[in-house]
C-alpha positions as CSV (number, residue, x, y, z in Angstrom):
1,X,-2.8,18.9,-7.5
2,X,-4.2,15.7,-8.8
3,X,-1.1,14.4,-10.3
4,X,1.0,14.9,-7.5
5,X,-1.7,12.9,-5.3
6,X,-1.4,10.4,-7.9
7,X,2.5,10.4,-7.8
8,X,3.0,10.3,-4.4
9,X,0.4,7.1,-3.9
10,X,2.8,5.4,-7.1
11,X,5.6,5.9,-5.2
12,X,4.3,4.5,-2.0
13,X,1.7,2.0,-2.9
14,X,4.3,-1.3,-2.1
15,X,4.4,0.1,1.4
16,X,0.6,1.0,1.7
17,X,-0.2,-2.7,0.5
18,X,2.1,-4.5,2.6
19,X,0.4,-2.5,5.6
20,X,-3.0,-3.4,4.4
21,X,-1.5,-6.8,3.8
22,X,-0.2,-7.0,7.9
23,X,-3.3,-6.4,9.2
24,X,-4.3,-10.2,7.7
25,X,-4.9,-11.7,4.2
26,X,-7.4,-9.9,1.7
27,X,-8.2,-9.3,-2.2
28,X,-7.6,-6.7,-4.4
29,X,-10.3,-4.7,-3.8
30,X,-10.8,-4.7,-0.2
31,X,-6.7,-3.8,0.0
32,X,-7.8,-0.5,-2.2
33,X,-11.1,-0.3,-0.3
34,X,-9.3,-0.4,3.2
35,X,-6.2,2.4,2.0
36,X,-9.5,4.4,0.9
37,X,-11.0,4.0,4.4
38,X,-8.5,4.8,6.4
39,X,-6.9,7.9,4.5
40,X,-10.6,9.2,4.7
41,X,-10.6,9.0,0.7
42,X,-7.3,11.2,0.5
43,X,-5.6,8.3,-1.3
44,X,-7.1,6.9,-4.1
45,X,-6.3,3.5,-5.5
46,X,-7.1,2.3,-8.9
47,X,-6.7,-1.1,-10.6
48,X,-4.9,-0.1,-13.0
49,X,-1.8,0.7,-10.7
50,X,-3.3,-1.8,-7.7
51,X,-3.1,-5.0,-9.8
52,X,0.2,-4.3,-11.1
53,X,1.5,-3.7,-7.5
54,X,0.4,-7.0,-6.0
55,X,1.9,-8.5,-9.0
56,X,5.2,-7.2,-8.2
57,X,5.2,-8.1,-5.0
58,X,4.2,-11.5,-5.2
59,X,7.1,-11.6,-7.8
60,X,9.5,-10.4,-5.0
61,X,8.3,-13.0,-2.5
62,X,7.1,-10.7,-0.5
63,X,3.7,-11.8,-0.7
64,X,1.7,-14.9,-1.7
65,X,-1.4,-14.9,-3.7
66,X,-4.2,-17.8,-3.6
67,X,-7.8,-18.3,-5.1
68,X,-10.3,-18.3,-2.3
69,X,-13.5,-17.2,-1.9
70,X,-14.2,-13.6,-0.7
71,X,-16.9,-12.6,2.1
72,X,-19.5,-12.5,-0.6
73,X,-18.8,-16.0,-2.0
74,X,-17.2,-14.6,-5.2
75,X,-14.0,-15.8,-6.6
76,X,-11.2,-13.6,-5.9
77,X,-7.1,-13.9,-5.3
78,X,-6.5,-13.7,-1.9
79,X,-2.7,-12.0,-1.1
80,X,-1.0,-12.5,2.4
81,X,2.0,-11.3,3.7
82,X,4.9,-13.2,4.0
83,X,7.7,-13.1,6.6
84,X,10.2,-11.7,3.9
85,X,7.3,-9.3,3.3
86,X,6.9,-8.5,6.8
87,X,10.9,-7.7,7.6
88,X,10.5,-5.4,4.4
89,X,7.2,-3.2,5.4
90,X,9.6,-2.5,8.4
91,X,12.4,-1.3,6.2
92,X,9.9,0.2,4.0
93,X,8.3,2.2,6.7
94,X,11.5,3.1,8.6
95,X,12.9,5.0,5.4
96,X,9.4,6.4,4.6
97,X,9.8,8.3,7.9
98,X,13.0,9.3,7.9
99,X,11.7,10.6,4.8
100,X,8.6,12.2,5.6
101,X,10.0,14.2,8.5
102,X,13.0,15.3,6.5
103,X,10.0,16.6,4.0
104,X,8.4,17.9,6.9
105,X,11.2,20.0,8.3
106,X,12.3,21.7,5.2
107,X,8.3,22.9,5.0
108,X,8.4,24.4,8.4
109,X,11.4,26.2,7.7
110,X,10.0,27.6,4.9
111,X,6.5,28.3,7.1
112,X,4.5,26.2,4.7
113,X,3.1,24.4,7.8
């Protein structure tokens, strides 16, 4: 079960980030910290797929990255959303729920749930 927790969070953490990311800027590890917090620890992010992520996106233009200084006074990147960034977390999350309940109605045929 660990490895599909860890698939499906691959799969889905451009969306999960730009969320985090709409909510107003933040660094890497409060973006993780925050995904942690409010799946009540189901989803797990690591920096080893978390960096890579916000890499990718900044590449895409979907969100900017900037040194600032973090609540603690530490040195730390600092991402924000942009508006290409914000018209694609809505196309993002309008296909993850098509997909989701499509996921979710084959289950309860099958009386899974």
């Amino acid at each position: 079960m660990p490895n599909q927790k860890k698939d499906l969070l691959q799969g889905t953490l451009d969306l999960l980030v730009l969320s985090v990311l709409s909510t107003g800027p933040n660094h890497g590890y409060r973006i993780a910290r925050r995904i942690e917090l409010v799946s009540q620890d189901a989803l797990k992010v690591n920096q080893g797929s978390l960096y890579p992520a916000l890499h990718r996106l900044v590449t895409k233009g979907w969100i900017t990255a900037e040194w600032g200084l973090t609540e603690t006074k530490r040195k730390a990147r600092i991402y924000t959303l942009t508006e290409t960034g914000r018209a694609q977390i809505k196309e993002e999350a309008s296909s993850w729920v098509q997909f989701s309940q499509g996921v979710t109605a084959v289950l309860q045929t099958a009386d899974l749930i």
